[in-house]
Rosetta silent file (secondary structure, phi, psi, omega in degrees, C-alpha in Angstrom):
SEQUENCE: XXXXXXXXXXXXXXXXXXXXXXXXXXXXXXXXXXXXXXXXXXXXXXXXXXXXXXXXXXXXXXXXXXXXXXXXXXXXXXXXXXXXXXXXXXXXXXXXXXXXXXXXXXXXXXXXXXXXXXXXXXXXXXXXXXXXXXXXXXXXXXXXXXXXXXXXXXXXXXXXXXXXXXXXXXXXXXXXXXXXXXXXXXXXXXXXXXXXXXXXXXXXXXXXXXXXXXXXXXXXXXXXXXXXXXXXXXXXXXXXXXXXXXXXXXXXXXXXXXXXXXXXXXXXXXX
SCORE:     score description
SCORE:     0.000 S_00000001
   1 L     0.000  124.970  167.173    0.000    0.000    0.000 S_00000001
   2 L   -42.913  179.023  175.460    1.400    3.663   -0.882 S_00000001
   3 L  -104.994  126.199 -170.843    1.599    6.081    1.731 S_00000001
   4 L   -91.502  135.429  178.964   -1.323    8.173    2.437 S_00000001
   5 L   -64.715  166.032  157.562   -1.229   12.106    2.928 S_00000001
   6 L   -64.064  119.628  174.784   -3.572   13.416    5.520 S_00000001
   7 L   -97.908  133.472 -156.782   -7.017   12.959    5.112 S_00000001
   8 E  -136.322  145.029  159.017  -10.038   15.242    6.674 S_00000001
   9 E  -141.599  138.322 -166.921  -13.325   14.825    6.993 S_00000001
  10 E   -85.117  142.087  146.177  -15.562   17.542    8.072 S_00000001
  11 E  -146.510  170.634  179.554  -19.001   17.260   10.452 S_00000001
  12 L   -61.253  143.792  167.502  -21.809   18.268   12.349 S_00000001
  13 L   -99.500   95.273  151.162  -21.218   17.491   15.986 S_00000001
  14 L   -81.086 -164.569  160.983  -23.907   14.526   16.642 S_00000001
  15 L   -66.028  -49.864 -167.675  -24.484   11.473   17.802 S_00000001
  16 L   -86.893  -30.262 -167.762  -23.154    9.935   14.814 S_00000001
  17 L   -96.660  -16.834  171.956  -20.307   11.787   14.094 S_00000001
  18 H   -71.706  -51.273 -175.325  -19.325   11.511   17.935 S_00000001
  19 H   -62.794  -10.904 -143.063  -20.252    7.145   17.645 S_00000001
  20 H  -102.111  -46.002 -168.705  -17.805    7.497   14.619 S_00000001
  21 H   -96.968   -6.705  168.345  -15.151    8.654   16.443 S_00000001
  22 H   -67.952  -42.891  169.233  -15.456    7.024   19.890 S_00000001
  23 H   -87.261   -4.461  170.472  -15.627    3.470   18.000 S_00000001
  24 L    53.854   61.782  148.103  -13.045    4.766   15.315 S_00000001
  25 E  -115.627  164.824  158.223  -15.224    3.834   12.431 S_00000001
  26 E  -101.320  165.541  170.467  -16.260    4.930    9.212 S_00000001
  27 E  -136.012  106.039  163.419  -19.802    5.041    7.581 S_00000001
  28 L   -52.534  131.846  144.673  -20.603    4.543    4.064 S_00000001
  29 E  -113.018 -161.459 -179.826  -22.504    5.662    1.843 S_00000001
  30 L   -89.796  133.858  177.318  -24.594    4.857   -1.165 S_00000001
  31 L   -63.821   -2.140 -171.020  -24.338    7.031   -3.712 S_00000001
  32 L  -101.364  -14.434  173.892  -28.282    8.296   -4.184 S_00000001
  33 L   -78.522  -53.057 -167.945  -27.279    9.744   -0.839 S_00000001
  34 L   -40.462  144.283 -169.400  -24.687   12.363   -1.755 S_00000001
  35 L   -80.611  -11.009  143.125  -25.512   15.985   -2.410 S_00000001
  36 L   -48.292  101.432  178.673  -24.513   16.174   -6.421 S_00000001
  37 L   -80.166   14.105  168.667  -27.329   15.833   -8.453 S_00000001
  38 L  -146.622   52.622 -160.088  -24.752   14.686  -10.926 S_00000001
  39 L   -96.278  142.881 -165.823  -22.809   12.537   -8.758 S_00000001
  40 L    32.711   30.496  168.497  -21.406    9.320  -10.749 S_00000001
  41 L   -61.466  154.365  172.906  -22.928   10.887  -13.998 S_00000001
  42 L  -165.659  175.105 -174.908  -20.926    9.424  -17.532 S_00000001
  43 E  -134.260  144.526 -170.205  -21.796    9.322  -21.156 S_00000001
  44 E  -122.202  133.018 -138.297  -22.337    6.836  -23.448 S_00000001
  45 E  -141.836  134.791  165.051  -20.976    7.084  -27.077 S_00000001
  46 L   -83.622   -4.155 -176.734  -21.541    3.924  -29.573 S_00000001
  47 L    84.536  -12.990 -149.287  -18.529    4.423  -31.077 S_00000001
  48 L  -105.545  151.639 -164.097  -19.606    3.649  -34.591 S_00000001
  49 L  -140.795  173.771  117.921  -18.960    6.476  -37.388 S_00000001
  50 L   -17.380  -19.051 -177.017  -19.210    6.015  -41.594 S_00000001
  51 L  -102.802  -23.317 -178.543  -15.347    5.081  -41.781 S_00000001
  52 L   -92.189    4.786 -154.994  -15.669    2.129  -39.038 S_00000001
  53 L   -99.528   16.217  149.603  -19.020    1.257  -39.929 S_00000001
  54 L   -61.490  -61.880 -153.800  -18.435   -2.564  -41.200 S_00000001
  55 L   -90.402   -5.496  144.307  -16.447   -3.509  -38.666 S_00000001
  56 L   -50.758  -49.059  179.472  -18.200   -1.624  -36.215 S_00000001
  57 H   -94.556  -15.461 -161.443  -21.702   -3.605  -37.212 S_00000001
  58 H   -99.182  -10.869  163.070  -19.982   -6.623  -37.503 S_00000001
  59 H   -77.671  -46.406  168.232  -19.056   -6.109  -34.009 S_00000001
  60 H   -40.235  -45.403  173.909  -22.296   -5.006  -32.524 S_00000001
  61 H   -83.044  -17.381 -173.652  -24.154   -7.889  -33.917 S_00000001
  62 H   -87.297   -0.793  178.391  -21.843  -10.226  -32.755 S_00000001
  63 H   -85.850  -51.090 -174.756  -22.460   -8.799  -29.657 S_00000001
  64 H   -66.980  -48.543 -146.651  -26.488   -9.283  -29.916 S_00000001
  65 L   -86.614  -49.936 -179.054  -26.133  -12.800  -31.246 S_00000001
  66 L   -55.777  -32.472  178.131  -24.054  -13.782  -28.111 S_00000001
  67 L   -49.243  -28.467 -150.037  -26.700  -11.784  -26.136 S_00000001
  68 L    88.164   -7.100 -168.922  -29.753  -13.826  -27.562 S_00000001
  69 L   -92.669   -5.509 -172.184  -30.566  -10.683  -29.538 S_00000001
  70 L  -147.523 -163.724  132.931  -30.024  -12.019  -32.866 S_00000001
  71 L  -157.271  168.587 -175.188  -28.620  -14.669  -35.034 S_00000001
  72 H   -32.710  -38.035  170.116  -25.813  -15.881  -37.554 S_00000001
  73 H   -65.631  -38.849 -177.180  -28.139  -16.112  -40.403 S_00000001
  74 H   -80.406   -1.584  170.545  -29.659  -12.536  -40.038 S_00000001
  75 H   -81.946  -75.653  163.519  -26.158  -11.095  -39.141 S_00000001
  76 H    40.808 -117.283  178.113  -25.201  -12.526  -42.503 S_00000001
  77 H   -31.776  -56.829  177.800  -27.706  -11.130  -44.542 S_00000001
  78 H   -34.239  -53.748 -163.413  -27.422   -8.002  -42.412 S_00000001
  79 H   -92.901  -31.578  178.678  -23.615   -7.123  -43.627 S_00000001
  80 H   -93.616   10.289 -176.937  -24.222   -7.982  -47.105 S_00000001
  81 L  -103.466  -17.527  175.833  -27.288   -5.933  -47.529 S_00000001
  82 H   -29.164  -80.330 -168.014  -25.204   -3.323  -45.599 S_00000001
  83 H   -51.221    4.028  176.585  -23.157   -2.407  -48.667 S_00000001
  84 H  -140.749   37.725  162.058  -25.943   -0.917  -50.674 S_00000001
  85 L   -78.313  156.607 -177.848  -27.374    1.362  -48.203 S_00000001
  86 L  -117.847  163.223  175.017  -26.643    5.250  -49.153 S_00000001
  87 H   -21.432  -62.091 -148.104  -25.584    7.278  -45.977 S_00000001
  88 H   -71.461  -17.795 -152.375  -28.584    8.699  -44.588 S_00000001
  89 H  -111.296  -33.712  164.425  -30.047    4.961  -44.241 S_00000001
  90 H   -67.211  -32.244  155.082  -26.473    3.698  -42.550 S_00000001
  91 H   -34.719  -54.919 -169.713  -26.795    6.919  -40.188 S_00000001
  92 H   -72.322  -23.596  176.979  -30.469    5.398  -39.291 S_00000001
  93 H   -74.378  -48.861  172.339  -28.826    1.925  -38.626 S_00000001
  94 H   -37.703  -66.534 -173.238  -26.621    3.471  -36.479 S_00000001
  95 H   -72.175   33.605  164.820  -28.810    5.350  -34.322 S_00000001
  96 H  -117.028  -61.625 -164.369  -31.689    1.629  -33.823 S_00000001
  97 H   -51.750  -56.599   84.984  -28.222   -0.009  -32.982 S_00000001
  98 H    52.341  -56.987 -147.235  -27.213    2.498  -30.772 S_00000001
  99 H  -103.820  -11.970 -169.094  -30.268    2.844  -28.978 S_00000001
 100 H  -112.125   -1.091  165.876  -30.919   -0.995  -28.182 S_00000001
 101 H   -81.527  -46.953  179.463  -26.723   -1.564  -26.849 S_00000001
 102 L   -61.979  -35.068  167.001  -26.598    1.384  -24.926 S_00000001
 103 H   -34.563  -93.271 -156.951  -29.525    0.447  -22.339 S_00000001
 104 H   -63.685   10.297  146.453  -27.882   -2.294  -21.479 S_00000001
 105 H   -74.920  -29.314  147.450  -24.695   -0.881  -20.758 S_00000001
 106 H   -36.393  -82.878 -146.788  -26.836    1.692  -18.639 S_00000001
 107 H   -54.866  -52.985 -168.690  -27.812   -1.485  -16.444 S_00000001
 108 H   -86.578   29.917  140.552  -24.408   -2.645  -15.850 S_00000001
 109 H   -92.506  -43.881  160.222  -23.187    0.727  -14.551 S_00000001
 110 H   -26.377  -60.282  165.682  -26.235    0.735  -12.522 S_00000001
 111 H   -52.676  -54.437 -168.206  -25.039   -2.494  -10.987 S_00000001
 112 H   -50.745  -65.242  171.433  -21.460   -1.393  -10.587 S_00000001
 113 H   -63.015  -60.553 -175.587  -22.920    1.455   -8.502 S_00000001
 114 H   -48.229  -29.058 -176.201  -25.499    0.227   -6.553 S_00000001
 115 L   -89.923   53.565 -168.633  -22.961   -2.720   -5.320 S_00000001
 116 E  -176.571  162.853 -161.446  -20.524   -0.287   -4.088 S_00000001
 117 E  -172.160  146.867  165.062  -21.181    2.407   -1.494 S_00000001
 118 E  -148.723 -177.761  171.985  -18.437    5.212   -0.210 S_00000001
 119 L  -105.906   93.221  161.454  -16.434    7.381    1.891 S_00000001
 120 L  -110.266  157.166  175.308  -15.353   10.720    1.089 S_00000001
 121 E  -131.497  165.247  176.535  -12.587   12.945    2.295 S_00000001
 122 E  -127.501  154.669  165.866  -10.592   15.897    1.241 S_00000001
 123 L   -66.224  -35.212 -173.814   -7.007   16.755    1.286 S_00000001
 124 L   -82.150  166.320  158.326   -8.014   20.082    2.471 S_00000001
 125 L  -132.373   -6.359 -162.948   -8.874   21.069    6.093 S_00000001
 126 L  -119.696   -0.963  150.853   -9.041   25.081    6.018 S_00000001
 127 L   -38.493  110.380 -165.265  -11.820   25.779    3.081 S_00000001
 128 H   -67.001  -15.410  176.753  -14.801   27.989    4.252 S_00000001
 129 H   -88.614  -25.333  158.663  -16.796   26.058    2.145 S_00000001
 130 H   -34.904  -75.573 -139.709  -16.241   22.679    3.672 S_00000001
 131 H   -62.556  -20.933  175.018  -16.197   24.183    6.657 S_00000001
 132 H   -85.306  -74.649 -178.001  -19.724   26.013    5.782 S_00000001
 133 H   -76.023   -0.376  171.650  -21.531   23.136    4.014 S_00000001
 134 L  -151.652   36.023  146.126  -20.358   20.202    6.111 S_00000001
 135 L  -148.787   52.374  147.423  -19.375   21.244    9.630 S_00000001
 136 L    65.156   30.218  166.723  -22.151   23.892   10.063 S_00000001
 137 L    82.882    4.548  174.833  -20.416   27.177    9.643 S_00000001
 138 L    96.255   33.817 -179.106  -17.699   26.463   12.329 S_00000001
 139 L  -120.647  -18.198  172.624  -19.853   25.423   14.665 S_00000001
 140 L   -73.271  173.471  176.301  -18.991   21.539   13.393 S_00000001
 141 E  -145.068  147.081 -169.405  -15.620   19.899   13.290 S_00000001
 142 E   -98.608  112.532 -171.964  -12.982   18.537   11.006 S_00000001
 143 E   -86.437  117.717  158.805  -11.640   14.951   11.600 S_00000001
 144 L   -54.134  174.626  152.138   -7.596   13.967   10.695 S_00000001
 145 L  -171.403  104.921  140.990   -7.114   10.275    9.417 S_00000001
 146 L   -62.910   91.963 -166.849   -3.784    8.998    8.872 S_00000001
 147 L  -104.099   21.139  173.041   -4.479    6.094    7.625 S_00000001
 148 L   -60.374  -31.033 -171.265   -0.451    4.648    7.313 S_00000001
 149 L   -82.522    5.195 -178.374   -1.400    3.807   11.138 S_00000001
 150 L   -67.748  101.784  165.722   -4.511    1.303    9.688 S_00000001
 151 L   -49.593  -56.632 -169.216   -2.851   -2.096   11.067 S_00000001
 152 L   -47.764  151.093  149.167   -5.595   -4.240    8.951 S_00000001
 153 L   -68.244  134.892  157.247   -5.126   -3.902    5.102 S_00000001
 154 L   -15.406  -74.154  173.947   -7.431   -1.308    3.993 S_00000001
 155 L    81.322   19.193  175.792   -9.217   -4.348    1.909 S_00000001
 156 L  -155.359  170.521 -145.641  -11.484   -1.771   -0.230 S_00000001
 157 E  -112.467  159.298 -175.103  -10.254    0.684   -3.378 S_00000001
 158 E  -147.686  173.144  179.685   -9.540    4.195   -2.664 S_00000001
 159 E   165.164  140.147 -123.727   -8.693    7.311   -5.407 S_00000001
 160 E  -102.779  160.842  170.555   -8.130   10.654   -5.046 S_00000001
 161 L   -68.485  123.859  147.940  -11.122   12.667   -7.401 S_00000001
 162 E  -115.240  135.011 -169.065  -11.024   14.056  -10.955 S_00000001
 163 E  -101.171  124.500  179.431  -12.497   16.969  -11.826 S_00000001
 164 E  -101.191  115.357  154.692  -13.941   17.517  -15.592 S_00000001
 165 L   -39.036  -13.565  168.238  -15.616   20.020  -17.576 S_00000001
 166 L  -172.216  162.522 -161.395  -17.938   17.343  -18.915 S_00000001
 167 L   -78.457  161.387 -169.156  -18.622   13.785  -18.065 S_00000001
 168 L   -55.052  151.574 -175.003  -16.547   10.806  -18.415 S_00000001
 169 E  -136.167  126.063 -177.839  -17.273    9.345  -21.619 S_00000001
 170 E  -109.770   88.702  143.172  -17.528    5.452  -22.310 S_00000001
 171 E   -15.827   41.649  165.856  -16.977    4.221  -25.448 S_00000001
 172 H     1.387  -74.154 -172.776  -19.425    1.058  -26.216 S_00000001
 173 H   -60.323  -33.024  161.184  -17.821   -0.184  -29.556 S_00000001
 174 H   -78.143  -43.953  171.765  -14.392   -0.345  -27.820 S_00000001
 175 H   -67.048  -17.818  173.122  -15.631   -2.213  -24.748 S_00000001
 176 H   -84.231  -19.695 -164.957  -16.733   -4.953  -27.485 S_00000001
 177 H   -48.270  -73.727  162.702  -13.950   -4.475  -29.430 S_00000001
 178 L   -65.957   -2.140 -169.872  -11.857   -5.802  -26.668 S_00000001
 179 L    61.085   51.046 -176.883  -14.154   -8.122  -24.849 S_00000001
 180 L  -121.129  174.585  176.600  -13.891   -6.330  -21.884 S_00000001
 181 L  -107.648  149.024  168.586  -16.688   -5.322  -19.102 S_00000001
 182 L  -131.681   75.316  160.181  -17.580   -2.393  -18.106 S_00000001
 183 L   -79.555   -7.384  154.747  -16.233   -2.591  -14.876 S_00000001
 184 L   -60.818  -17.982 -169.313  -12.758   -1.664  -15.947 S_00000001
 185 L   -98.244    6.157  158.936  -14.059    2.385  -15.940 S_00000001
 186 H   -14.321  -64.121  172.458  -14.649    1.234  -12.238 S_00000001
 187 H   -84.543  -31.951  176.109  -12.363    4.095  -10.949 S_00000001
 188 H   -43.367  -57.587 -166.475  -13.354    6.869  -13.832 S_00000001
 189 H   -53.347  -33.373 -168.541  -17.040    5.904  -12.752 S_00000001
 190 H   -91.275  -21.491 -160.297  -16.672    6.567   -8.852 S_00000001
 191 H  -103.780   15.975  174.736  -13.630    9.186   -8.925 S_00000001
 192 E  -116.861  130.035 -148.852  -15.038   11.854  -11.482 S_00000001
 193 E  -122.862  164.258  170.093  -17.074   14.805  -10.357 S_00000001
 194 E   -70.530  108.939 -174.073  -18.099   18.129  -12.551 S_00000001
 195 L   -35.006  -15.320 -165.132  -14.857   20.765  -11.894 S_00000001
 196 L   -62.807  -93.555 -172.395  -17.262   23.348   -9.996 S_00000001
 197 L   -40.790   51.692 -179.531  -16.480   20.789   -7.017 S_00000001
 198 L   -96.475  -30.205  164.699  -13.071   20.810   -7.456 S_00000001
 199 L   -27.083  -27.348 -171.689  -12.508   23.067   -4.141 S_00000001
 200 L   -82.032  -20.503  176.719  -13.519   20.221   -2.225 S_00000001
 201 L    44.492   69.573 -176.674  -10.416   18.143   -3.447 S_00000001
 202 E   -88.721  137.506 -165.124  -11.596   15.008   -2.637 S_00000001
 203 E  -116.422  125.308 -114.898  -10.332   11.609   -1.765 S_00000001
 204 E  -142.270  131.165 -169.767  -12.652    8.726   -2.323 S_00000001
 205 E  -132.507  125.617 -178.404  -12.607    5.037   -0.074 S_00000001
 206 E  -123.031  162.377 -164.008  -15.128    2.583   -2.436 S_00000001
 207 E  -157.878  135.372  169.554  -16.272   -0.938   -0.629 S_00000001
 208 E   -85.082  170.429 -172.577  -18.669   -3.366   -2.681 S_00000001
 209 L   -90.955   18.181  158.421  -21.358   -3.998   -0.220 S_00000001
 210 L  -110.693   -5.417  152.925  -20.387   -7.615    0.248 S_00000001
 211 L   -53.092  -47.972  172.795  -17.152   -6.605    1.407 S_00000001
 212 L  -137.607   88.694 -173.896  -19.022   -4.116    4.563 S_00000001
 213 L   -84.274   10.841 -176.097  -22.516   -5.253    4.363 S_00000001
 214 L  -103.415  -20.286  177.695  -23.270   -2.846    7.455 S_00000001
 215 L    74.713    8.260  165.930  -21.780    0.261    5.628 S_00000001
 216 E   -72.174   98.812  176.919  -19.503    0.237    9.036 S_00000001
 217 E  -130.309  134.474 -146.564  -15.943   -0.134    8.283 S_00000001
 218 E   -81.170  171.560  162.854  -13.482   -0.296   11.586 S_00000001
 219 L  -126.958  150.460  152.997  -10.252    1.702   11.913 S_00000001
 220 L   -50.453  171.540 -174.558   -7.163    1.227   14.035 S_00000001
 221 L   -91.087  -16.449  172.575   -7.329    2.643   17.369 S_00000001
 222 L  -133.869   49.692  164.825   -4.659    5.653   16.428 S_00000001
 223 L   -61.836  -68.013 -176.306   -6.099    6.273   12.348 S_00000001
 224 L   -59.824  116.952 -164.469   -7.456    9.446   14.112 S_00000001
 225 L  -132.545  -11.108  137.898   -4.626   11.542   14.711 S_00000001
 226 E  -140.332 -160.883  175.090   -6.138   14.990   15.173 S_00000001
 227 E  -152.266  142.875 -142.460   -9.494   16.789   15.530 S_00000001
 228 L  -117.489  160.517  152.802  -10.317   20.610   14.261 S_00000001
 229 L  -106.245  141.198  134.321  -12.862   22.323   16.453 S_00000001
 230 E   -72.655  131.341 -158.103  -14.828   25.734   14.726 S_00000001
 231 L   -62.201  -32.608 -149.947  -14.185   28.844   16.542 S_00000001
 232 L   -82.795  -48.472  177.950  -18.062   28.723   16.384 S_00000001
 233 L   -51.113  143.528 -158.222  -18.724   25.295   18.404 S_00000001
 234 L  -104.701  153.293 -145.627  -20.471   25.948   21.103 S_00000001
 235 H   -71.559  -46.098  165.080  -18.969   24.954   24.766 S_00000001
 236 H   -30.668  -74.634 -154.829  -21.440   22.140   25.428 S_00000001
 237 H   -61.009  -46.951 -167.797  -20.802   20.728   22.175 S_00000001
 238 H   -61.347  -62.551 -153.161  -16.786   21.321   22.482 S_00000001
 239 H   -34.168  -38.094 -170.028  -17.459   19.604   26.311 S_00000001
 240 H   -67.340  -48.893 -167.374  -18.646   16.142   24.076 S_00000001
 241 H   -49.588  -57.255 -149.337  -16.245   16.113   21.339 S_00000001
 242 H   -59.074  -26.345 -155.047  -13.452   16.271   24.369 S_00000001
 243 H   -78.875  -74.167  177.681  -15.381   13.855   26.807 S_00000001
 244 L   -51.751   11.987  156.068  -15.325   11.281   23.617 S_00000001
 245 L  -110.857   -9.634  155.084  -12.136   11.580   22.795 S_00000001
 246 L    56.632 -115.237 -170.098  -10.980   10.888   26.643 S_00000001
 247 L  -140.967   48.190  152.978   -6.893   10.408   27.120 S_00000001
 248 L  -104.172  152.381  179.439   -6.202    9.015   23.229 S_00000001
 249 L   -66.395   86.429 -179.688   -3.677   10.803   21.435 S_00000001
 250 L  -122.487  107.259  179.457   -5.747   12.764   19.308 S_00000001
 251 E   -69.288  166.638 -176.594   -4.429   16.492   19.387 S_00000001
 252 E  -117.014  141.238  133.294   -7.001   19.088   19.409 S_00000001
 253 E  -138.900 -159.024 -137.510   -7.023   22.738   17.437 S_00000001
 254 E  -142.543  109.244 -176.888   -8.992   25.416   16.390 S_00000001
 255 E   -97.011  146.555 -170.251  -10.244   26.683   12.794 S_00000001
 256 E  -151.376  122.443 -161.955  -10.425   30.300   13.239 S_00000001
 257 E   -76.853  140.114  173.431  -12.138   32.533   10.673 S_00000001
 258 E  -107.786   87.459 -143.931   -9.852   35.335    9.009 S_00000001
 259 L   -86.502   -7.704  163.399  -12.496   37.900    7.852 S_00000001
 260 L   -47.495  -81.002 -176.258   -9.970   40.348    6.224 S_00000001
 261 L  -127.161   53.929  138.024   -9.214   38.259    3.438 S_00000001
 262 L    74.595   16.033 -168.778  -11.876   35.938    3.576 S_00000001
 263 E  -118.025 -163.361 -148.307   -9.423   32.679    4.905 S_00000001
 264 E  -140.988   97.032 -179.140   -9.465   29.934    7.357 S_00000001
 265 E   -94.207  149.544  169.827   -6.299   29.321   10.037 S_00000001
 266 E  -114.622  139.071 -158.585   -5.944   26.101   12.139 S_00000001
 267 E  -146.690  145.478  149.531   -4.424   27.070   15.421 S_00000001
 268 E   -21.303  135.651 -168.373   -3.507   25.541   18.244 S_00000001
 269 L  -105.282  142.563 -178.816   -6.813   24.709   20.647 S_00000001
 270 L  -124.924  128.937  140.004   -6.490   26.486   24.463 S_00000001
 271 L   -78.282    0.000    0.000   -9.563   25.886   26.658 S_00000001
């Protein structure tokens, strides 16, 4: 396993996010949870053009016939009847072929994702917008994870996010091409988000859900190596984090807003 930088995760101070860190787990989710309404979005391209489009059809049906969708005599016929089509009528083949492969390439991304569930984190820890949309305005707190100190192997896939101006694009005619599934775009599918959310600079822990079938997955007892407080958290709330975090080495500080020029310092925490 590589060596992992520091990893943060920001929250609300609950119940849950308190249970998380007293039992030094994580908790997945599903992806239909997540706040992106174009979270694990991709595009689906048939591949097939006018200069590729024998070998292209000759793939596609050969796809359908293995499928049940066809057979050998009507692919046949199909390719030699091919050759005396004018454009506009090979265009129209495309786009029926096209339209009955891609569904079912739809379902098995559908599968890929639903049997998989995650964890995100960021690289960052001092961004007002973390720190605004997912630890309450500084009133919330930002969790360390080292995870070089995980004794177990990790046992689930992890990959830092890439952010795109438009969505990953999957390439049908090339997954037949090769005989491949497509569960090879496995990390493109989970680790690619739309560039606005590239601030969050996120790092991504994916688990199929026979792997954690509780969405619980355990940490060492010293993963958690510090814990951020918001100048904002309110004394009660600080009393809980500190009561649940007892006399483990977990250091404490302080995010402290800099309203001059708009930034975010982590400081040392004094009671």
């Amino acid at each position: 396993m590589s060596r992992f930088e520091p990893l943060y995760k920001f929250r609300e101070v609950n119940k849950y996010s308190l249970s998380s860190i007293a039992e030094n787990t994580l908790w997945f989710s599903h992806v239909d949870d997540f706040n992106d309404p174009f979270e694990l979005f991709y595009k689906i391209i048939s591949g097939i053009n006018l200069d590729n489009m024998d070998d292209a059809l000759e793939v596609y049906l050969s796809y359908a016939e293995k499928n049940q969708m066809s057979n050998a005599d009507f692919k046949n016929g199909f390719l030699k009847t091919l050759a005396t089509l004018d454009e506009e009528a090979k265009y129209s083949i495309i786009e029926k072929i096209s339209d009955t492969i891609k569904p079912l390439q739809d379902d098995k991304i559908h599968k890929v994702k639903s049997d998989n569930k995650i964890f995100s984190l960021s690289f960052a820890n001092d961004h007002p917008l973390l720190w605004g949309h997912y630890a309450n305005g500084l009133k919330g707190m930002c969790i360390e994870y080292d995870f070089n100190k995980q004794k177990k192997p990790l046992n689930i896939g992890y990959c830092p996010v890439d952010y795109l101006d438009k969505p990953f694009t999957i390439n049908v005619l090339n997954l037949l091409k090769n005989n491949t599934d497509i569960s090879i775009y496995g990390n493109e599918i989970f680790a690619t988000k739309n560039e606005v959310w590239s601030y969050e600079e996120e790092f991504r822990l994916v688990s199929e859900n026979e792997v954690m079938p509780e969405n619980k997955y355990q940490l060492s007892e010293d993963v958690i190596s510090s814990i951020i407080i918001g100048e904002k958290m309110s004394v009660e709330d600080q009393l809980k984090v500190k009561s649940t975090i007892g006399d483990r080495n977990i250091k404490l500080y302080k995010a402290v807003a800099v309203p001059s020029d708009f930034r975010i310092d982590i400081v040392e925490y004094e009671d």
